[in-house]
C-alpha angles and dihedrals in degrees: 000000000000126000125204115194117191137180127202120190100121138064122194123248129241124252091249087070092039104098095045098049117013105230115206089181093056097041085046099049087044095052094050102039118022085248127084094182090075138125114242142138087282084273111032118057115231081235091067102030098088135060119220109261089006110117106262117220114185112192115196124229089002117141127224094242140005094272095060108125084236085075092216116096133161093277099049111119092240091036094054093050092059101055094028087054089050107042083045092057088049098051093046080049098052093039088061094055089053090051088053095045 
C-alpha cells in the first residue's frame, strides 16, 4: 500500500509579481508542472503531490518543511498525528482484507 501525504497553504504568484518578491513556490510549481498559480506545500505542486491508487491524504495550511511561515509542516507534532493516524487506519485496514482473502 502507498501512501501520498500533501499540504496546501500556498498558491504561486504570478510573473507579474516575480521581480518585486522572488517567489520559490511559483518558479517551483512552474518547473514541475507547466503552472506556477498553483496550490502546493510552498515547494511541491498539489499536481504532482499523489500517486495514482496510493491513499491521499491532503493536509490544509502544512508547509513543505519546518521553516514555512505557516509555521505547520509534515513533521509538526500535531501535524504528524493527523496523517500517521490516517495512513495507520488504512493499513490495518488493507491488512485485513488480506487476512479475509
Amino acid at each position: 500500500m502507498s501512501c501520498c501525504i500533501k499540504g496546501r497553504p500556498k498558491r504561486g504568484k504570478s510573473l507579474i509579481s516575480f521581480f518585486q518578491n522572488y517567489d520559490w513556490a511559483y518558479e517551483s510549481y512552474l518547473r514541475v508542472c507547466g503552472v506556477g498559480d498553483e496550490l502546493g506545500d510552498g515547494f511541491v505542486p498539489c499536481c504532482a503531490g499523489h500517486l495514482d491508487g496510493a491513499l491521499q491524504i491532503n493536509l490544509d495550511n502544512v508547509g513543505h518543511h519546518a521553516y514555512d511561515p505557516s509555521g505547520c509542516w509534515y513533521g509538526s507534532p500535531q501535524i504528524t498525528e493527523l496523517w500517521h493516524r490516517k495512513m495507520m487506519v488504512e493499513i490495518m485496514k488493507a491488512n485485513v482484507d488480506k487476512v479475509i482473502d
